[in-house]
N, C-alpha and C positions, 0 to 999 in steps of 0.2 A: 400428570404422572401421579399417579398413586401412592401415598405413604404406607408401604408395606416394611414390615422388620424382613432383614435381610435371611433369618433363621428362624424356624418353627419355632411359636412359643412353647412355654416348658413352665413348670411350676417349681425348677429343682429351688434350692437354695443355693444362691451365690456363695456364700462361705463354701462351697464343694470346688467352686473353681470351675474356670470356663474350659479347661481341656476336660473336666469332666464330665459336664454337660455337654459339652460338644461329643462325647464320647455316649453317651445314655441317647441323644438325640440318633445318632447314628446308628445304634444298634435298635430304633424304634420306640424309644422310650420317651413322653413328651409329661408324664406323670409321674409322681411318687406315687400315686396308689398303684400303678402299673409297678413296680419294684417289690409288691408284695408276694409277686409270681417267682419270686425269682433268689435263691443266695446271695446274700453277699460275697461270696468268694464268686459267683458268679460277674455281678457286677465289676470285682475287683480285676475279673482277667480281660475286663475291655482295656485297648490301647490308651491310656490318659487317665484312668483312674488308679488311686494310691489309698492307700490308708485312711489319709486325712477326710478324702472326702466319702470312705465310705463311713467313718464315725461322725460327719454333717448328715449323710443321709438318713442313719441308722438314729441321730437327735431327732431330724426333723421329724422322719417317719413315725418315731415316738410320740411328737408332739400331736399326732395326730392319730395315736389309738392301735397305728398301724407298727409292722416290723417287716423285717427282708420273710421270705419264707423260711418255716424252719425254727424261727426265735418266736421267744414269748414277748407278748412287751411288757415291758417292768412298770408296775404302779406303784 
C-alpha cells in the first residue's frame, strides 16, 4: 500500500486554515502563484474562506513578490 497524502498537495500557508485550503484546493487552486490570477474578493467568495485567511494569503503572497490581481505589492 502506497504512502500517498489523502489531499492534493498545496503550498498555501497553514496559518490560512484547513477550510480554506480545502476551499482554494477545490476550486483548483494547488498554488499561491496560481492566486495571482485572481482577486481577493474573488478568493473570498469561495465556501470556507474569511478574512483571516485572505490577509495570510495576501502576507504570504507578499512574501514572495507576488499579490492577488489587481494589488501592488508593497515594498
Amino acid at each position: 500500500m502506497a504512502d500517498r497524502p489523502a489531499e492534493p498537495e498545496d503550498d498555501f500557508p497553514h496559518g490560512a486554515g484547513n477550510p480554506a485550503r480545502s476551499a482554494l484546493r477545490h476550486a483548483g487552486y494547488t498554488r499561491l502563484a496560481q492566486l495571482t490570477d485572481v482577486t481577493a474578493a474573488e478568493v473570498l467568495a469561495l465556501h470556507g474562506v474569511g478574512p483571516k485567511a485572505i490577509r495570510v494569503l495576501r502576507e504570504a503572497l507578499a512574501a514572495e513578490g507576488l499579490s492577488f490581481a489587481g494589488e501592488r505589492v508593497s515594498e
